[in-house]
MARBA-3410 file (N, C-alpha, C, O; in Angstrom, 1 decimal):
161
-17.6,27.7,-1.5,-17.9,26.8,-2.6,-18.0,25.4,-1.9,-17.2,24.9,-1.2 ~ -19.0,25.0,-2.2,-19.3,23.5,-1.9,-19.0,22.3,-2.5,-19.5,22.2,-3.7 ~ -18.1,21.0,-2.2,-17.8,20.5,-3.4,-17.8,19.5,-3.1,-16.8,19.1,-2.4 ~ -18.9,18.3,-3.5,-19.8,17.0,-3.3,-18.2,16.3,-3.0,-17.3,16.9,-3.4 ~ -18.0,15.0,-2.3,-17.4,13.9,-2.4,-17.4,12.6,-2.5,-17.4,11.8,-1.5
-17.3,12.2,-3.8,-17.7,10.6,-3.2,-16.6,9.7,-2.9,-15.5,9.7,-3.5 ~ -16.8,9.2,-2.2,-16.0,8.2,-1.6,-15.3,6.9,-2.6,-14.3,6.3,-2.2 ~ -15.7,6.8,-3.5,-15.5,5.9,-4.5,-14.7,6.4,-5.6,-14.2,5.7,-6.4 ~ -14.6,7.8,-5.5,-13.6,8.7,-6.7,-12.1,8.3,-6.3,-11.7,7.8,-5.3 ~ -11.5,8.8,-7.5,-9.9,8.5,-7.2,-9.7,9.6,-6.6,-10.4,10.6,-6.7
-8.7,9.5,-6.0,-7.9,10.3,-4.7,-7.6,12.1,-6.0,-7.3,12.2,-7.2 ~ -7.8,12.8,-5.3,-7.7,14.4,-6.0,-6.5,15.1,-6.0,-5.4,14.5,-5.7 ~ -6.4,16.4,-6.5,-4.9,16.9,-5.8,-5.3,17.0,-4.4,-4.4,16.9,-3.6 ~ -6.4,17.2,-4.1,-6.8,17.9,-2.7,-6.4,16.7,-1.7,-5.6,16.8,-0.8 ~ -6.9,15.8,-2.1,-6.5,14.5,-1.0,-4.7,14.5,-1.4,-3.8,14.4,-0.5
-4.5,14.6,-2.4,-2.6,14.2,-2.3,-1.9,15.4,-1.8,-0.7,15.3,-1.9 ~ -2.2,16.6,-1.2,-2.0,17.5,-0.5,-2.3,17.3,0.7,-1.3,17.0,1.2 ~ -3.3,17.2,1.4,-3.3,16.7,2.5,-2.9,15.7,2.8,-3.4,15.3,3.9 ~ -2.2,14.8,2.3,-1.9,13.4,2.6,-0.2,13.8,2.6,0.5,13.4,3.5 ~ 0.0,14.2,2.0,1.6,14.8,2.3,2.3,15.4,3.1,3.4,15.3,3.4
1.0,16.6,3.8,1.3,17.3,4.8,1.2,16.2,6.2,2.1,16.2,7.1 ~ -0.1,14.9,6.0,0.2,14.4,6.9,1.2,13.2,7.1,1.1,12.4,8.0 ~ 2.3,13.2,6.0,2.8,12.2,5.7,3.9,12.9,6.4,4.5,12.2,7.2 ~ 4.2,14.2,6.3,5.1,15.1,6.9,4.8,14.7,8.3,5.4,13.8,8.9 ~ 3.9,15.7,9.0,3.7,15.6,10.2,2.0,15.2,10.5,1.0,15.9,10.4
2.0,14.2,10.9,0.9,13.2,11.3,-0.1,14.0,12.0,-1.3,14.0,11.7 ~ 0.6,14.9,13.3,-0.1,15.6,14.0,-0.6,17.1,13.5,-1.2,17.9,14.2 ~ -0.2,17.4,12.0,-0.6,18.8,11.8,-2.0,19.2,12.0,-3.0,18.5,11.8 ~ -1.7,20.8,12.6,-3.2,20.6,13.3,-4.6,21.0,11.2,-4.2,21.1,10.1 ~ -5.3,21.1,11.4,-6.0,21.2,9.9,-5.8,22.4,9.7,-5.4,22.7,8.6
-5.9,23.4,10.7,-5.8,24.9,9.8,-4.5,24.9,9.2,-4.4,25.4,8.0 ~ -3.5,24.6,9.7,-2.4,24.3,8.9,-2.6,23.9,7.9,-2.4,24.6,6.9 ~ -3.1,22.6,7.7,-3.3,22.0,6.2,-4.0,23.1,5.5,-3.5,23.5,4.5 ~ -5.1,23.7,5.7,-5.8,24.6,5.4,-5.1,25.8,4.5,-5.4,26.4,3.5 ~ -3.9,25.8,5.5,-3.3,26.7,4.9,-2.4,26.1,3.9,-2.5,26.4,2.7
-1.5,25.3,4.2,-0.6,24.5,3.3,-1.7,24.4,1.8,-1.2,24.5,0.6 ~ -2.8,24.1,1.9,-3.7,23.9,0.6,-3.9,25.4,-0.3,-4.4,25.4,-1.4 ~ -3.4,26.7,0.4,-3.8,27.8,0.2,-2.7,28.2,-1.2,-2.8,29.1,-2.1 ~ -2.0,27.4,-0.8,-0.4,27.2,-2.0,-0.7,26.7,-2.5,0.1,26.8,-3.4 ~ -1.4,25.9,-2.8,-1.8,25.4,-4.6,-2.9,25.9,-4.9,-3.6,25.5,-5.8
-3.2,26.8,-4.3,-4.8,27.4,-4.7,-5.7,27.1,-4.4,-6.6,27.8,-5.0 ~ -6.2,26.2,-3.7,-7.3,25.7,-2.9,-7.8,26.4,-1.7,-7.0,26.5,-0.8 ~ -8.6,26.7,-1.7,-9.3,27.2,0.2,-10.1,26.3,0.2,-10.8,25.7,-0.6 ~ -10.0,26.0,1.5,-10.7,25.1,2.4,-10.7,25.5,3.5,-9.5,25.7,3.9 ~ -11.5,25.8,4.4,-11.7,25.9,5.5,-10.7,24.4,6.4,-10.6,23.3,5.8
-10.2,24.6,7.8,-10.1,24.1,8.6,-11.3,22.6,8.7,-10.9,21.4,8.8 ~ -12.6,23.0,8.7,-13.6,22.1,8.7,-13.7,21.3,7.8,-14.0,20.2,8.3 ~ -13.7,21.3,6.3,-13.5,20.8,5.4,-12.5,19.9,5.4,-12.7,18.8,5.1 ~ -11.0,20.7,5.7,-10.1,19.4,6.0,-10.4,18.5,6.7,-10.7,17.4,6.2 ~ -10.5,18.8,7.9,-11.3,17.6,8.7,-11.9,16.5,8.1,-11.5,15.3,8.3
-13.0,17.0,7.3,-14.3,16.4,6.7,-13.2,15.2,5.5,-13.1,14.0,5.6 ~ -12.7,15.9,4.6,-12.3,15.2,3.9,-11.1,14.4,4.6,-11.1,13.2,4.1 ~ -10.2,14.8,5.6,-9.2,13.8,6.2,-10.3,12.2,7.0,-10.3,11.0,6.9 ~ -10.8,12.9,7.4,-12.5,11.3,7.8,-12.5,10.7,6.9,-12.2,9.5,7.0 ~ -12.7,11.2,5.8,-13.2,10.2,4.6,-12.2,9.8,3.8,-12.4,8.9,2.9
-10.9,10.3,4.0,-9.6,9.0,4.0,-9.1,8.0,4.3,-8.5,7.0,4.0 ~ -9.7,8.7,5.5,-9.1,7.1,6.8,-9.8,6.4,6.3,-9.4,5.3,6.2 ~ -11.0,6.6,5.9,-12.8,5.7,5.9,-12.2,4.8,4.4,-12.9,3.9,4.0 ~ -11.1,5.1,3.7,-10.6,4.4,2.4,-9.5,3.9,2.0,-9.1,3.5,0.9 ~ -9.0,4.1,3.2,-7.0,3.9,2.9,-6.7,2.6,4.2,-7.3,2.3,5.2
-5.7,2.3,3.6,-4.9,1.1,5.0,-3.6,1.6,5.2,-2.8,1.7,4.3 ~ -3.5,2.0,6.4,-2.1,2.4,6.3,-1.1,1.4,6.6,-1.5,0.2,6.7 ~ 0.1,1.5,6.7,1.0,0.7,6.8,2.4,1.2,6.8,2.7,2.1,6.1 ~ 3.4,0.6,7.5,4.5,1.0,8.0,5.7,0.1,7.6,5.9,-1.0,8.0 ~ 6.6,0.9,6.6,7.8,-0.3,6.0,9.0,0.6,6.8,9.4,1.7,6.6
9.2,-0.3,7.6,10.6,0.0,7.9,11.7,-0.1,6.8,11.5,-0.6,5.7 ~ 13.1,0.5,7.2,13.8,0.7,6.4,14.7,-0.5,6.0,15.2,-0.9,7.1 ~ 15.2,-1.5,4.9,15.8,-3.0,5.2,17.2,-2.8,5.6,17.8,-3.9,5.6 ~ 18.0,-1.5,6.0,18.7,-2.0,6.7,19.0,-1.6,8.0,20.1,-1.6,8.6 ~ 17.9,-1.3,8.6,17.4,-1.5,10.0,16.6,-2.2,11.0,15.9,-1.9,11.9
17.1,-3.8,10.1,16.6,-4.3,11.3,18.0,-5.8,10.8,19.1,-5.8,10.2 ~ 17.1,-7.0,11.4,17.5,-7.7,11.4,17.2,-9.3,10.3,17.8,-10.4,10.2 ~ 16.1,-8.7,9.8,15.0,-10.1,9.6,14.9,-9.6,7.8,15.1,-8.5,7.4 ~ 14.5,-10.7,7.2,13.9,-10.2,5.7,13.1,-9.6,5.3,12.0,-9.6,5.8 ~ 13.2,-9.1,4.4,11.6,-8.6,3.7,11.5,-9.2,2.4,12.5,-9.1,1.7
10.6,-9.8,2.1,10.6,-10.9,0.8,9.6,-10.1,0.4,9.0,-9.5,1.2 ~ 9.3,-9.8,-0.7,8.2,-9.6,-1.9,8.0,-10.7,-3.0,8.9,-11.1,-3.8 ~ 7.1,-10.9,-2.9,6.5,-12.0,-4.0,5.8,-11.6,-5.2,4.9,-10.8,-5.0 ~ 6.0,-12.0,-6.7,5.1,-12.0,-7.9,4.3,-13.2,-8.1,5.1,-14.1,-7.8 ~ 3.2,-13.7,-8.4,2.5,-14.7,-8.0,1.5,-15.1,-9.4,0.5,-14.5,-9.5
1.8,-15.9,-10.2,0.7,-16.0,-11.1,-0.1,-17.1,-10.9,0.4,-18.1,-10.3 ~ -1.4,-17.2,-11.4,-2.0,-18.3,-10.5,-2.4,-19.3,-12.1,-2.4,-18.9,-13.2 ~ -2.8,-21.0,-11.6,-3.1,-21.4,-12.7,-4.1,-20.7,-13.0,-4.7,-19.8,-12.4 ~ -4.2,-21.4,-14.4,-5.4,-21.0,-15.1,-7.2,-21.9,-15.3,-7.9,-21.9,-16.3 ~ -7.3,-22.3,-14.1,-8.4,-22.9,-13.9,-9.5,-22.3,-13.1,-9.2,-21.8,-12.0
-10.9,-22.2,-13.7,-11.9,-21.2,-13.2,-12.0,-20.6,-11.5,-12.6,-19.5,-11.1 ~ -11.5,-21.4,-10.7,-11.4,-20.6,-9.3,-10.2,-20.8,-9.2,-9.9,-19.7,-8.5 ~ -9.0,-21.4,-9.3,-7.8,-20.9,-8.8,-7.7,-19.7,-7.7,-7.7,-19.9,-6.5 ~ -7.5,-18.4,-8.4,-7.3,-17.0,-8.1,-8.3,-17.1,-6.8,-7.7,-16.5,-6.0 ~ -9.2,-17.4,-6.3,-10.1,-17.0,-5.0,-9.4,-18.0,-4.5,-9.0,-17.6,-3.4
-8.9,-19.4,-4.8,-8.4,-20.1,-4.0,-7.2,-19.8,-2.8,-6.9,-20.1,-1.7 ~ -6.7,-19.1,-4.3,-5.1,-18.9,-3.8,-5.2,-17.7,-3.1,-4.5,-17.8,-2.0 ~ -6.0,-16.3,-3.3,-6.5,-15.2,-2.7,-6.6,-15.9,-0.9,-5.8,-15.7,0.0 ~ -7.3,-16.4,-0.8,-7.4,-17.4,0.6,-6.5,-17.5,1.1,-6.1,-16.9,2.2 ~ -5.6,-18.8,0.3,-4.6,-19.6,0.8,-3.8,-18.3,1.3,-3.5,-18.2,2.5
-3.4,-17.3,0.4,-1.9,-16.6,0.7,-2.9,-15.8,2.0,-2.3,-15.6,3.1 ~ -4.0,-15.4,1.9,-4.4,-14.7,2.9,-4.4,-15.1,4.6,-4.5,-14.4,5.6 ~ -4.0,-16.5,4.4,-3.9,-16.8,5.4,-2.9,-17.2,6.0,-3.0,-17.6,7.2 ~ -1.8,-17.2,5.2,-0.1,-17.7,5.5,0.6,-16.1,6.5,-0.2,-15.3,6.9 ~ 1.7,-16.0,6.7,2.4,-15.3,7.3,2.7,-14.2,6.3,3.8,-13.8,6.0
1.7,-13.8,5.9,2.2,-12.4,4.8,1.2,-11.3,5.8,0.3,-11.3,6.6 ~ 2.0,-10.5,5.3,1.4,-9.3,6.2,0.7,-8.4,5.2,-0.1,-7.7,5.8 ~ 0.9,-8.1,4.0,0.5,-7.6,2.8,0.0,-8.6,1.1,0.8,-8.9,0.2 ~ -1.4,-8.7,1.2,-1.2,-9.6,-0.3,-2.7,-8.6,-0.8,-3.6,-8.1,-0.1 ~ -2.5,-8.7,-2.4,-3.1,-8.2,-3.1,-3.6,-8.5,-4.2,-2.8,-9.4,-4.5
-4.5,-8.3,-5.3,-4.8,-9.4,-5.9,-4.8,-8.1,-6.8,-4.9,-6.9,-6.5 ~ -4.6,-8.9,-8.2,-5.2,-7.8,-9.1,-4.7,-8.2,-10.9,-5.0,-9.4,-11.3 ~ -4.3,-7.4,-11.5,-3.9,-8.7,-13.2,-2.3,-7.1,-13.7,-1.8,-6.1,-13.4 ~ -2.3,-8.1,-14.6,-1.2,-7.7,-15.3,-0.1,-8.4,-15.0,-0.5,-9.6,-14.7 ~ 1.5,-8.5,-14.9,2.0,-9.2,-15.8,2.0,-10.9,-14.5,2.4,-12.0,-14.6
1.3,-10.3,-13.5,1.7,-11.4,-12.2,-0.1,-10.9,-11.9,-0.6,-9.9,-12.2 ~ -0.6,-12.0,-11.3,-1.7,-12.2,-10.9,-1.7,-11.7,-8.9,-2.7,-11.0,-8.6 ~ -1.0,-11.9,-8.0,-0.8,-11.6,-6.8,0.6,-11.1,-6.7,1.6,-11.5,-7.3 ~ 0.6,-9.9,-5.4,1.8,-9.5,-5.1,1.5,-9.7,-3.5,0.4,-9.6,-3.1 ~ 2.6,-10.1,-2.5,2.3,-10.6,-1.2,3.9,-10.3,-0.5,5.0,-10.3,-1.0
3.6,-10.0,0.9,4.7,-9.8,1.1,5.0,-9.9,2.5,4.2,-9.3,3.2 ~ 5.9,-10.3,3.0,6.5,-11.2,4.5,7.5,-11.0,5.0,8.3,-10.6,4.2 ~ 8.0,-11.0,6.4,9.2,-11.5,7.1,9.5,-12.1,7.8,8.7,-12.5,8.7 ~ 10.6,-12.5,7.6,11.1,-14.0,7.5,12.5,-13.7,8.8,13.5,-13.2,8.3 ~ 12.5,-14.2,10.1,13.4,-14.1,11.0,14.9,-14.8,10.4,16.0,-14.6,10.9
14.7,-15.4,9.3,16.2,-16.1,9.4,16.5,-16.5,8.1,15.4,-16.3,7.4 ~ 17.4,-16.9,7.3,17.5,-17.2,6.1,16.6,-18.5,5.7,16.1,-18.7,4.6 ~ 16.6,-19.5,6.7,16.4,-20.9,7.1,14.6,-20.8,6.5,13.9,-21.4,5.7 ~ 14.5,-20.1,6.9,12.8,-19.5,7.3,12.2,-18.8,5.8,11.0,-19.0,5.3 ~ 13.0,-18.0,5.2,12.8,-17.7,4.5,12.8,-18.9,2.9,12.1,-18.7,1.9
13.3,-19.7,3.0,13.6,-20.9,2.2,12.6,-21.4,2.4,11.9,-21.1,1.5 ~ 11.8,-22.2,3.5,10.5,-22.7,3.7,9.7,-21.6,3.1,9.4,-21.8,2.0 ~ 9.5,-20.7,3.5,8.4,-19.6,2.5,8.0,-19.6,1.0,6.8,-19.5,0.6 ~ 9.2,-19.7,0.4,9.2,-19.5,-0.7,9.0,-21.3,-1.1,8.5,-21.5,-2.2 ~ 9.2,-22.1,-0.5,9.1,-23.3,-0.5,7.6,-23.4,-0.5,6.9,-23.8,-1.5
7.1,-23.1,0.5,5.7,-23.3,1.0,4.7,-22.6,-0.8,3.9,-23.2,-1.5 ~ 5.4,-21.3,-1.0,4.7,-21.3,-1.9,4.5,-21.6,-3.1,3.5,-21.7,-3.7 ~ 5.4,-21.8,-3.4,5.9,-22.5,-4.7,5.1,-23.8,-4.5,4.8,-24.2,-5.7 ~ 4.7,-24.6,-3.5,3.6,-25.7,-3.0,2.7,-25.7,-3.6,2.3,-26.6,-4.2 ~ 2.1,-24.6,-3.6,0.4,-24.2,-3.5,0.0,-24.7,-5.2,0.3,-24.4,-6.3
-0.8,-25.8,-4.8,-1.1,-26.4,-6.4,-2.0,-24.8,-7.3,-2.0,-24.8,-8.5 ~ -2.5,-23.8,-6.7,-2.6,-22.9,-7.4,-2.1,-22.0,-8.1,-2.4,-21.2,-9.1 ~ -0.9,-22.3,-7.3,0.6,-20.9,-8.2,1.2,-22.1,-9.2,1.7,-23.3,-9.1 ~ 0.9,-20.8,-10.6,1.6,-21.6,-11.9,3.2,-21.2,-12.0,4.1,-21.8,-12.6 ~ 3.4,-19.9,-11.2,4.4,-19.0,-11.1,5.3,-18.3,-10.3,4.9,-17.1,-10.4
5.9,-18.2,-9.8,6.4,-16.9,-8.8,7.5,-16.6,-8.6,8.3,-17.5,-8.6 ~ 8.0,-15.5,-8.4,9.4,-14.7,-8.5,8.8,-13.7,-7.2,7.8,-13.1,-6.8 ~ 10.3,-14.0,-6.6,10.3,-13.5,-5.6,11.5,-12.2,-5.2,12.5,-12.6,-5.7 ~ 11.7,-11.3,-4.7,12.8,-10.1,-4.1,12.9,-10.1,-2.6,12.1,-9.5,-1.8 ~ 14.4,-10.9,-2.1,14.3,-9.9,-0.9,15.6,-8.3,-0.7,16.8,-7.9,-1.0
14.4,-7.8,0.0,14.7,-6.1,0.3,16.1,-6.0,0.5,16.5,-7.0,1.1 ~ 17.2,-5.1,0.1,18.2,-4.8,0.3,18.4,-3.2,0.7,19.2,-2.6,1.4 ~ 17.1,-2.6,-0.1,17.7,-1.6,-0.6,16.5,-0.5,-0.9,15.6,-0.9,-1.7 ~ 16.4,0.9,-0.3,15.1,1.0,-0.6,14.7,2.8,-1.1,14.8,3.5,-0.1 ~ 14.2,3.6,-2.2,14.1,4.7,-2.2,13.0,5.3,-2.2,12.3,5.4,-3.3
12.6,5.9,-1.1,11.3,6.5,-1.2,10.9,7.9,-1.4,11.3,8.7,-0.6 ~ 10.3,8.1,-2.3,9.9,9.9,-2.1,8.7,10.0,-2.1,8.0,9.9,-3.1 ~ 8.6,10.3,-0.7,6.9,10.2,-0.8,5.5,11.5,-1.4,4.3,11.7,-1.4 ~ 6.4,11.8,-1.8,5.5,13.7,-2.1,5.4,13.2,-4.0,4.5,13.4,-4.8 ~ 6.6,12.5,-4.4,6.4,11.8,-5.7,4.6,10.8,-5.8,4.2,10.5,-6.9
3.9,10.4,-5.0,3.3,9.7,-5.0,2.1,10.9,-4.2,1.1,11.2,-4.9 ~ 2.1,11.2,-3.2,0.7,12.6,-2.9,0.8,13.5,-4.2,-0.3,13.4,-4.8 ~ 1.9,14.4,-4.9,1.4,15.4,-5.0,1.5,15.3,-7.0,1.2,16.1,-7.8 ~ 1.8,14.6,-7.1,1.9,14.5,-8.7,0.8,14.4,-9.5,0.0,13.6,-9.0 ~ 0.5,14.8,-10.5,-0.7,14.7,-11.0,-0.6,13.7,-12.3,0.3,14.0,-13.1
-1.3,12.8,-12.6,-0.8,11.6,-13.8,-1.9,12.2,-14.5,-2.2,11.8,-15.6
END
């Protein structure tokens, strides 16, 4: 069976199956996945995996959260709402894009930007939130640092909404 992909669709079961197995083991070889996909009822060829694992990378950013109480340094998460003046939001999209955040994102609902940083010291962390709270663009922001963290990652590949 042949079965078109576009790149622009939302992620499938098929992609949150394979994305689990490689969430598991990074290095699995595809006929594995191939087969791992054979348990929910899917066949795919080895090749196919492949094909569609390409066209994930070609759409996804990966990224790596350590755990917060393994290290030494902060993890700050920010809520960001921006004024309400016709470019604000590209402004501020910029501004934070260029500050010491390693993650910012734009998007609506109840906060306009979520952005997120670490911060070597508590000292450091105070100017941050200082700094932003600055930005004549932000009408708003609330901020979290990490204490504490639960992840399940197979809740997020394999679930179907």
């Amino acid at each position: 069976m042949h079965m078109s992909y576009d790149t622009q669709q939302a992620m499938d079961r098929i992609d949150k199956v394979i994305l689990s197995e490689l969430a598991a083991n990074p290095r699995t070889p595809y006929g594995d996945i191939a087969t791992a996909l054979e348990t929910h009822d899917i066949e795919m060829s080895a090749e196919g995996v492949r094909r569609r694992v390409n066209r994930l990378l070609e759409r996804t950013d990966p990224f790596f959260l350590l755990s917060p109480n393994q290290h030494d340094w902060n993890l700050v998460r920010f809520a960001i709402t921006a004024t309400q003046d016709a470019e604000s939001k590209d402004v501020l999209m910029k501004t934070l894009s260029e500050m010491d955040f390693w993650f910012v994102s734009r998007g609506f609902g109840t906060c306009d930007f979520y952005a997120v940083a670490t911060t070597a010291t508590n000292d450091a962390l105070d100017e941050l939130i200082a700094e932003v709270r600055g930005i004549p663009e932000v009408a708003h922001t609330d901020y979290t640092v990490e204490t504490q963290r639960r992840v399940d990652i197979n809740e997020y590949f394999i679930s179907e909404r």
